[in-house]
N, CA, C and O of each residue as an XYZ file, in Angstrom:
596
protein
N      46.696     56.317     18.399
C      46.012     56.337     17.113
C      47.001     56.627     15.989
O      46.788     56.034     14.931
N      47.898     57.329     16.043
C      48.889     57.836     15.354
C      49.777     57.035     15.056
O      50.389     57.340     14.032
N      50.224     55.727     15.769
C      51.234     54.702     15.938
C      50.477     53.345     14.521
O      50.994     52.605     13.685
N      49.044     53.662     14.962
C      48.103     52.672     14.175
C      47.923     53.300     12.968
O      47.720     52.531     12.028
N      47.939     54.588     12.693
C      48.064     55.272     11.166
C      48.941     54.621     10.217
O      48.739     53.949      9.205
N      50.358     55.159     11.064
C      51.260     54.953     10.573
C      51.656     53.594     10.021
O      52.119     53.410      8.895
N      51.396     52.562     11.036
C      51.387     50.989     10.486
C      50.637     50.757      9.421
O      51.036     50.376      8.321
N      49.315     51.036      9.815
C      48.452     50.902      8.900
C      48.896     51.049      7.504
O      48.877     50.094      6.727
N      49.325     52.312      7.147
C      49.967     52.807      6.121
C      50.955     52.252      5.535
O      50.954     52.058      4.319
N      52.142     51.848      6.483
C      53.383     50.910      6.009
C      52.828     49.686      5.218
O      53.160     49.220      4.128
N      51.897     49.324      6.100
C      51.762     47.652      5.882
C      50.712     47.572      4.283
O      50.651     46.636      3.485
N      50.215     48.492      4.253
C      49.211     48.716      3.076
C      50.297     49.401      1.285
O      50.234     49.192      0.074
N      50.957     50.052      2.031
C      52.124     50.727      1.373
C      53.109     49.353      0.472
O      53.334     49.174     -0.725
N      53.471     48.649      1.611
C      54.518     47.481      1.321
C      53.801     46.582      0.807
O      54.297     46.212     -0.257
N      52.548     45.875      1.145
C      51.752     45.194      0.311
C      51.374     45.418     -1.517
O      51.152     44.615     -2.424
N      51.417     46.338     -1.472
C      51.227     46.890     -2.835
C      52.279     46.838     -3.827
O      52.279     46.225     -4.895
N      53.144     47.545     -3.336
C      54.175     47.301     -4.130
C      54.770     46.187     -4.776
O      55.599     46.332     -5.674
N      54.302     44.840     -4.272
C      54.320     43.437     -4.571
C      52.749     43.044     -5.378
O      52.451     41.895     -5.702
N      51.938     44.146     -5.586
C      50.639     43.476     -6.396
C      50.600     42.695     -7.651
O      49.895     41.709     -7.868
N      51.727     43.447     -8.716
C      51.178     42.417     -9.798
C      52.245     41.563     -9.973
O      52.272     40.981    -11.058
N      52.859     41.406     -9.430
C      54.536     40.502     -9.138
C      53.961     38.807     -9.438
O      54.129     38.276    -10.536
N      53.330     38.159     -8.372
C      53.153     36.818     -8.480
C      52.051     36.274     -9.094
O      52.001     35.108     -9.485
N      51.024     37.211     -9.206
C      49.953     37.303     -9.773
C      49.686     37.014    -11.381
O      50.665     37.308    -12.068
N      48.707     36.567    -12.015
C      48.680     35.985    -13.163
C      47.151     36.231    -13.688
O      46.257     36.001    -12.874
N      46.740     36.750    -15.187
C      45.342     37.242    -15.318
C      45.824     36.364    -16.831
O      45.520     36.837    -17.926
N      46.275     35.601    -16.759
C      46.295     34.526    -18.665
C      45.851     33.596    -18.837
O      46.191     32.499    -18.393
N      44.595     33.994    -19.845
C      43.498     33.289    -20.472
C      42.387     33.100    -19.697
O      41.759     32.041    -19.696
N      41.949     34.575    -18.681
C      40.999     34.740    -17.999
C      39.592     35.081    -19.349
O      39.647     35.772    -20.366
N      38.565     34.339    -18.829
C      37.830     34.284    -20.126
C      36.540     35.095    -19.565
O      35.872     35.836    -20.287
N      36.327     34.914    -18.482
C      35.179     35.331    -17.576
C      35.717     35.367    -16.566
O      36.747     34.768    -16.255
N      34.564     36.656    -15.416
C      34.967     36.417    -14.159
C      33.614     36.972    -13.610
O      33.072     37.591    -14.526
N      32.946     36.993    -12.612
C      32.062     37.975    -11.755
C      33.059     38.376    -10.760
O      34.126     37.951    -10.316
N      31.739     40.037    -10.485
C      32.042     41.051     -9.898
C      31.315     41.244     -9.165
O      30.106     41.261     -9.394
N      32.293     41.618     -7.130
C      31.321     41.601     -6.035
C      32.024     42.602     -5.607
O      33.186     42.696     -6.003
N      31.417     43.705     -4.584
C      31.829     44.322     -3.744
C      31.652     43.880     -1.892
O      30.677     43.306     -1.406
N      32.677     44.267     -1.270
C      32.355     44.080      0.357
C      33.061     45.267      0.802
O      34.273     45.479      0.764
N      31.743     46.318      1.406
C      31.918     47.402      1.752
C      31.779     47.388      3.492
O      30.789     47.311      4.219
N      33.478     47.517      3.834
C      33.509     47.156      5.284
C      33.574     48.618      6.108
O      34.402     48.778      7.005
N      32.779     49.500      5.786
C      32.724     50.869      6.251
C      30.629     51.314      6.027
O      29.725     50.910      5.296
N      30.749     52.192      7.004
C      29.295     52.709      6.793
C      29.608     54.079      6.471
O      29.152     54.948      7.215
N      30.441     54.472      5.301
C      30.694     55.482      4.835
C      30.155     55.682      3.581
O      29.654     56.773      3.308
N      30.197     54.548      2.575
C      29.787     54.710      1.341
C      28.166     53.749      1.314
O      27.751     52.655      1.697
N      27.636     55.005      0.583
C      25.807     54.196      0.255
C      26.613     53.162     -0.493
O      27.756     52.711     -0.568
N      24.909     52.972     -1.217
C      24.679     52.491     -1.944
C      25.045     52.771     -3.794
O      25.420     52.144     -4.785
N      24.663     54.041     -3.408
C      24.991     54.809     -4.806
C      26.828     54.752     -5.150
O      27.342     54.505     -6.240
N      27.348     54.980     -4.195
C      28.860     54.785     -4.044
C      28.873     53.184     -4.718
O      29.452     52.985     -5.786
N      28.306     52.287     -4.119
C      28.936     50.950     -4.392
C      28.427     50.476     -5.940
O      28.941     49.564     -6.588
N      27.491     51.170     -6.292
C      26.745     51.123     -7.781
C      27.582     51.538     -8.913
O      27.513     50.965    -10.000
N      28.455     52.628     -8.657
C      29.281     53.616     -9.153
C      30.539     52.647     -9.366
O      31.114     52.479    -10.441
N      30.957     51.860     -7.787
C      32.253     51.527     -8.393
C      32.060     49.916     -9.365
O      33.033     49.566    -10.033
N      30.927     49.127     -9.374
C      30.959     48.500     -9.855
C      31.223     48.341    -11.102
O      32.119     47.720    -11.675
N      29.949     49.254    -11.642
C      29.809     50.016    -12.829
C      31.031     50.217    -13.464
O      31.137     49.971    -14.665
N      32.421     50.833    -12.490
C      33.272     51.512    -12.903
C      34.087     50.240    -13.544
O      34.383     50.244    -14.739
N      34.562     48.727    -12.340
C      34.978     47.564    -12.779
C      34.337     47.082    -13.599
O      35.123     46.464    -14.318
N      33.139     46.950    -14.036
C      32.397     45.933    -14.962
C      32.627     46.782    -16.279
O      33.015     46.165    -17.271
N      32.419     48.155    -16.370
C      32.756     48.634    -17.939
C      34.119     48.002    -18.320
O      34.105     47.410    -19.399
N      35.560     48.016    -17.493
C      36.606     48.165    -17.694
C      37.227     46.283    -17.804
O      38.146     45.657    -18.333
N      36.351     46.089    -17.169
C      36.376     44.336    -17.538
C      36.103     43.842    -18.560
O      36.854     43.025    -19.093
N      34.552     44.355    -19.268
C      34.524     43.974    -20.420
C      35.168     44.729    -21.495
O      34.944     44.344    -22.643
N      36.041     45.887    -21.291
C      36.761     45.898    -22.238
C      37.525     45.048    -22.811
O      37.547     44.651    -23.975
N      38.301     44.735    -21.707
C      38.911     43.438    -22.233
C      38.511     42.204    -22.779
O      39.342     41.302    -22.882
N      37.514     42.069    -23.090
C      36.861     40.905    -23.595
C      36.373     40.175    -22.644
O      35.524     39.354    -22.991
N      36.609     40.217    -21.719
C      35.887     39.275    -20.099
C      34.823     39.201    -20.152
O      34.119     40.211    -20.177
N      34.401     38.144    -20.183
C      32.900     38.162    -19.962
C      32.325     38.062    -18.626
O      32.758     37.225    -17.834
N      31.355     38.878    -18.313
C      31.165     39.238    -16.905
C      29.601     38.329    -16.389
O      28.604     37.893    -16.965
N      30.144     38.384    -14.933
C      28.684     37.362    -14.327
C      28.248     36.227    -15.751
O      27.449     36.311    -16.683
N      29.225     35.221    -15.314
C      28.641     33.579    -15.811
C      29.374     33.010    -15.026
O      30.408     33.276    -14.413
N      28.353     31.761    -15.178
C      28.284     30.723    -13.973
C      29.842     30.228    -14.254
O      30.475     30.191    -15.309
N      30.294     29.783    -12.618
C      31.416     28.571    -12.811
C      32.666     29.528    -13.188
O      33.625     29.085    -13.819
N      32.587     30.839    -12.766
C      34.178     31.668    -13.289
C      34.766     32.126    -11.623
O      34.351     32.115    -10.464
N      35.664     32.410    -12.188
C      36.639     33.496    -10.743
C      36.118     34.969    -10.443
O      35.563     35.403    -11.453
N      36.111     35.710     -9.597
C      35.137     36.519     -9.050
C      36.285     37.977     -8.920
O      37.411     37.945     -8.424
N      35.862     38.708     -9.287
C      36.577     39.855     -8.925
C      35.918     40.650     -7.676
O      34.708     40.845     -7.559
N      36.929     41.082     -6.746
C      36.133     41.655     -5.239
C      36.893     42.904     -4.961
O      38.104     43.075     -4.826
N      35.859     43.766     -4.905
C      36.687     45.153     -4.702
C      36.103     45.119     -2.881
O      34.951     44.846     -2.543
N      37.353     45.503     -1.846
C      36.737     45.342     -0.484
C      37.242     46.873     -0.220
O      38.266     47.506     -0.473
N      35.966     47.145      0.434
C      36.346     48.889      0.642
C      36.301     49.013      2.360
O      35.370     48.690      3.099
N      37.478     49.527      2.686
C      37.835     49.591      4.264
C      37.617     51.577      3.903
O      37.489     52.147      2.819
N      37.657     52.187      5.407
C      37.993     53.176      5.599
C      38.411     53.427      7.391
O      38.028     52.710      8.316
N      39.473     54.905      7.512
C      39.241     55.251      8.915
C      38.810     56.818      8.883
O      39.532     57.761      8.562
N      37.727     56.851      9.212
C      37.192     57.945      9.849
C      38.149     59.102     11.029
O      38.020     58.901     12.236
N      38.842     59.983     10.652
C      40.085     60.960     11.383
C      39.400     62.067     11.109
O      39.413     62.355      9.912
N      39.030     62.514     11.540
C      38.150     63.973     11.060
C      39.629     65.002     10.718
O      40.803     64.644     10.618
N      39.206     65.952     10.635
C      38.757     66.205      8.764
C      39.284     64.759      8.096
O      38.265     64.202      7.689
N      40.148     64.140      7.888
C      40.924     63.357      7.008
C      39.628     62.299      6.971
O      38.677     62.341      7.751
N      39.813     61.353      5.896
C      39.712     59.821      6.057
C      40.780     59.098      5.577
O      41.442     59.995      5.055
N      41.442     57.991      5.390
C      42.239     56.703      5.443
C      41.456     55.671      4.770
O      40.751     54.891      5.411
N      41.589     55.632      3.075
C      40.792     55.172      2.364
C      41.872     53.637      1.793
O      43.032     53.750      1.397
N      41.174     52.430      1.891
C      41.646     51.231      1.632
C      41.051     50.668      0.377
O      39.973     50.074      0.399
N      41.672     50.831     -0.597
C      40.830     49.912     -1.476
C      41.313     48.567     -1.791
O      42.500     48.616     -2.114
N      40.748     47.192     -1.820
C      41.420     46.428     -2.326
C      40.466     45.339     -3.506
O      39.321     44.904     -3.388
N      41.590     45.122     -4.748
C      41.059     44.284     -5.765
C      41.677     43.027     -5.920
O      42.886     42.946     -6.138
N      40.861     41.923     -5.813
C      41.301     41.107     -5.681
C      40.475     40.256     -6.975
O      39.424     40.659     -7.475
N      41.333     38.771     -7.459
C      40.719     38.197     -7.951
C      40.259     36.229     -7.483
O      40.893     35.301     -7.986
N      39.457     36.079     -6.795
C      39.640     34.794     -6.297
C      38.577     33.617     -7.020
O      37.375     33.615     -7.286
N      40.114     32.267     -7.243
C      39.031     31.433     -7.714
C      39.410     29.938     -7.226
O      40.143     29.763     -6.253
N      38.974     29.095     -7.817
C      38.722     28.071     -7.525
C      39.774     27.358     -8.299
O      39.553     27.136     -9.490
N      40.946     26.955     -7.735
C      42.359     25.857     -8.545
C      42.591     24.496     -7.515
O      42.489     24.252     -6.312
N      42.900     23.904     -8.549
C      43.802     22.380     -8.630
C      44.871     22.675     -8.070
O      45.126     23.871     -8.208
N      45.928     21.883     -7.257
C      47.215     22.368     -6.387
C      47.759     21.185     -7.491
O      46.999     20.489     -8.164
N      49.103     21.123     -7.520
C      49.996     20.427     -7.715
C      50.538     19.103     -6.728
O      51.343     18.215     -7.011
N      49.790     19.338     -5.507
C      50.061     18.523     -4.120
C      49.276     17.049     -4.582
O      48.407     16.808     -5.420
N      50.007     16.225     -3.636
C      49.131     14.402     -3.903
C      47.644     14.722     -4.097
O      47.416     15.821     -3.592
N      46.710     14.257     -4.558
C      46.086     13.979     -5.194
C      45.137     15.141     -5.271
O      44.092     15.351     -4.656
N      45.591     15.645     -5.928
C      45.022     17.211     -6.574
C      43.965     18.024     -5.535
O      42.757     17.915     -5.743
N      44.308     18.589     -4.758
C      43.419     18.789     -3.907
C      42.962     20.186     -4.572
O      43.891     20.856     -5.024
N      41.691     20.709     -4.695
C      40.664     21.526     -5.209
C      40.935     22.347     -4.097
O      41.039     21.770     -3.015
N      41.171     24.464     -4.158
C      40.949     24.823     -3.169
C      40.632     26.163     -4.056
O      40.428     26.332     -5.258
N      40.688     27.187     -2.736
C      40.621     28.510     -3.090
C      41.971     29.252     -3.378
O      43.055     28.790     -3.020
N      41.837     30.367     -4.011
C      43.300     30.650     -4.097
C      42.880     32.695     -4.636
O      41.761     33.165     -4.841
N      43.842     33.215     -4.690
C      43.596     35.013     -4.600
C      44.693     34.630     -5.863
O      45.818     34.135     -5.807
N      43.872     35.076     -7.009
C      45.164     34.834     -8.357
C      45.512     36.055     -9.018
O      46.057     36.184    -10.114
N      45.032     37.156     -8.011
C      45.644     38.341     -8.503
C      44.647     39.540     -7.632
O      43.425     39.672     -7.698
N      45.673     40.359     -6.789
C      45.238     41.329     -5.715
C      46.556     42.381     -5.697
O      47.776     42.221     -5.676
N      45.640     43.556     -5.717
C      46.515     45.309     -5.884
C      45.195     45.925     -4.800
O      43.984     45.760     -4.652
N      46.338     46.735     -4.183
C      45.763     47.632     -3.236
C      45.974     48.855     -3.225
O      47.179     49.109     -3.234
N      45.127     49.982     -3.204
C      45.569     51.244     -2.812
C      45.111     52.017     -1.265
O      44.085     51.938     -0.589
N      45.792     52.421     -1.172
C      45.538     53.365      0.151
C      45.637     54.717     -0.034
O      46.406     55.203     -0.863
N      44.804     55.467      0.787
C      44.924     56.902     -0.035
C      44.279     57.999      1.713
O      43.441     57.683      2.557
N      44.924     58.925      1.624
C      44.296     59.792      2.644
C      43.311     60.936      1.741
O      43.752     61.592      0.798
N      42.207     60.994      2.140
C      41.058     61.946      1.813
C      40.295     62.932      2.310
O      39.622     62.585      3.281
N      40.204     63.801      2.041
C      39.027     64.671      2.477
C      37.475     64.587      1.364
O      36.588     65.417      1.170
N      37.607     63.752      1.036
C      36.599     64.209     -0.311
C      36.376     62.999     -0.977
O      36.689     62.758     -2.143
N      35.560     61.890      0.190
C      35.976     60.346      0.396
C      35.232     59.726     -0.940
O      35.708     58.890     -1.708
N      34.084     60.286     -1.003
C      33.114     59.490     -1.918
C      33.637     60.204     -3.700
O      33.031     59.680     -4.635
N      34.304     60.909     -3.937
C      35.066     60.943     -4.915
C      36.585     60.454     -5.181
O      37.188     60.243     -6.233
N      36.874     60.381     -4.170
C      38.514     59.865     -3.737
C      38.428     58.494     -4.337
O      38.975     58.141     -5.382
N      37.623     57.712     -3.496
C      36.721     56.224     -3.556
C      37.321     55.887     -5.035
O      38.359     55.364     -5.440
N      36.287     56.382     -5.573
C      36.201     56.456     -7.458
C      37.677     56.439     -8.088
O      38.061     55.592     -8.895
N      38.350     57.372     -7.657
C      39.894     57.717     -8.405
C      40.925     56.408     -7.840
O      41.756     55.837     -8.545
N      40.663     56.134     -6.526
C      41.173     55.023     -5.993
C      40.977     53.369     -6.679
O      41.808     52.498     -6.934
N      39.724     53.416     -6.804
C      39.632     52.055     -7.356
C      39.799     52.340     -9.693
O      39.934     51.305    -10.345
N      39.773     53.117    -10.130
C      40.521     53.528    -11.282
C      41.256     53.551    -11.150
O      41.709     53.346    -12.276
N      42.315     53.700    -10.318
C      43.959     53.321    -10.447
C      44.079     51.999    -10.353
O      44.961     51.429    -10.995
N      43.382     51.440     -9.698
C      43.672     49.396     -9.308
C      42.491     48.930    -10.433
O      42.252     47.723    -10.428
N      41.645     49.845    -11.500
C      41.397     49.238    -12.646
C      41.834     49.353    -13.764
O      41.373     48.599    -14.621
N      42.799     50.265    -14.112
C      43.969     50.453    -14.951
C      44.911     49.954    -14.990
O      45.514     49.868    -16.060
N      45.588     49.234    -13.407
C      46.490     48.554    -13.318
C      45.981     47.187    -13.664
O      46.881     46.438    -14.044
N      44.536     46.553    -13.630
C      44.131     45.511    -13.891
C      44.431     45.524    -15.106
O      45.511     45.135    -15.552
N      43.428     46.009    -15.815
C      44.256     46.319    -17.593
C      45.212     45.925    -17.953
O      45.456     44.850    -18.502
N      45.894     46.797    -17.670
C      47.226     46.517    -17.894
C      48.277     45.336    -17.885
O      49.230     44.949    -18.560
N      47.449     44.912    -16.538
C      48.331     43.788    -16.532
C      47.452     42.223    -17.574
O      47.997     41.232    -18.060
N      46.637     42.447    -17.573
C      45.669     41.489    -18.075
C      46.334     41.637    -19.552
O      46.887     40.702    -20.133
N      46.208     42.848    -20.031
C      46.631     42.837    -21.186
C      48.335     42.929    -21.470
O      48.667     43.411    -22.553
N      49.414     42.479    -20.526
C      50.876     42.051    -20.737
C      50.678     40.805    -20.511
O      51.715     40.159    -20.665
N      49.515     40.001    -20.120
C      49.459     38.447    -19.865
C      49.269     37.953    -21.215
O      49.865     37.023    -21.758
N      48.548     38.543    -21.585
C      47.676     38.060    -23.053
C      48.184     38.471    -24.049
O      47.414     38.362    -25.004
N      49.102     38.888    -24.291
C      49.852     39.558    -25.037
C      50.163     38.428    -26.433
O      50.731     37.420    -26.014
N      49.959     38.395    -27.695
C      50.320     37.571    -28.162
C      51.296     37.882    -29.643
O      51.775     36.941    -30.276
């Protein structure tokens, strides 16, 4: 279990550090907002909370939220259960629908901007919250060095 922590951790660790690198949020005009909560740790009230938390911080930026035909923002919430501890995964992603550059334009899916945090907790359903505010500040942020004019 300890061997799987530890990976776990690396691989979540090293992923991140590459989040806003290739990634691109310029002349995002709209997007909707989904959660996929892959743990039976957090209610309902938890997943209400963090939406809430992305959708205020989206439309700050001028985004206009839930309309038809946009790119989707997905917060996916993993956890591992270690008593006392938990092993909290958050990840934000933004996925939409692009044109390739390849012979004859092939239409696909594509992740046009994803930051992850990982975090060890005792104090999961507040942790949760502080976790995904760091990967919505970093959204910010970067949204607003894209747009920069």
């Amino acid at each position: 279990m300890t061997k799987f922590i530890v990976f776990f951790t690396f691989l979540f660790l090293y992923t991140s550090l590459y989040a806003s690198g290739p990634f691109t949020l310029t002349n995002l005009e709209c997007a909707n907002i989904s959660l996929k909560n892959k743990t039976q740790i957090f209610n309902e009230q938890d997943e209400e909370n963090i939406i809430e938390l992305l959708t205020e911080a989206v439309q700050e930026t001028k985004i206009k939220v839930n309309q038809e035909d946009c790119p989707s923002f997905r917060i996916t919430l993993r956890a591992i259960d270690a008593k006392p501890n938990y092993y909290l995964h958050v990840k934000l992603d933004l996925r939409e629908d692009v044109i390739t550059d390849r012979k004859d334009n092939i239409r696909t899916f594509a992740l046009t901007y994803s930051a992850s945090d990982f975090t060890q907790s005792q104090e999961i359903h507040s942790d949760v919250l502080d976790s995904v505010q760091r990967l919505v500040d970093d959204l910010v942020k970067h949204f607003n060095d894209d747009n920069e004019k």
